[in-house]
N, C-alpha and C positions, 0 to 999 in steps of 0.2 A: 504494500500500500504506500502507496506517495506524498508528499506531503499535502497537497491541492485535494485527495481524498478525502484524506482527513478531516482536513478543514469545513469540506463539505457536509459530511457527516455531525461533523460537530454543531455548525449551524440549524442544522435541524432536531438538538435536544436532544435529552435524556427518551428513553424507550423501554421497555421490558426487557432487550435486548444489549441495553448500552447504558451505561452511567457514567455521567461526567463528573472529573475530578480537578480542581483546578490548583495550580503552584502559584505563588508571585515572585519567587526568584528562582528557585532551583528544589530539585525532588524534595520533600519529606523526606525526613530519618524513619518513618513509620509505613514507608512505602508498601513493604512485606507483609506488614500487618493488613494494611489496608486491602490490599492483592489478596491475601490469600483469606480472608474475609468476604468475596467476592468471587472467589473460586469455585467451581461446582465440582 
C-alpha cells in the first residue's frame, strides 16, 4: 500500500474494519500495547 492509499482511506474514517490512531510527533512507547489490543 502506498502512501496516497492510505491517505485515502484514512479520509474516509474509522469502520468496523479500520480504527484510526493518531501520533503528534512520533510513535507511542505503548504502541504494542495498543496493536496487540487490536489484534484478532
Amino acid at each position: 500500500m502506498d502512501e496516497k492509499t492510505i491517505k485515502e482511506i484514512l479520509l474516509k474514517g474509522e469502520r468496523v474494519t479500520l480504527e484510526c490512531k493518531k501520533a503528534k510527533a512520533e510513535m507511542p512507547k505503548s504502541i504494542w500495547q495498543t496493536y496487540s489490543a487490536f489484534a484478532k
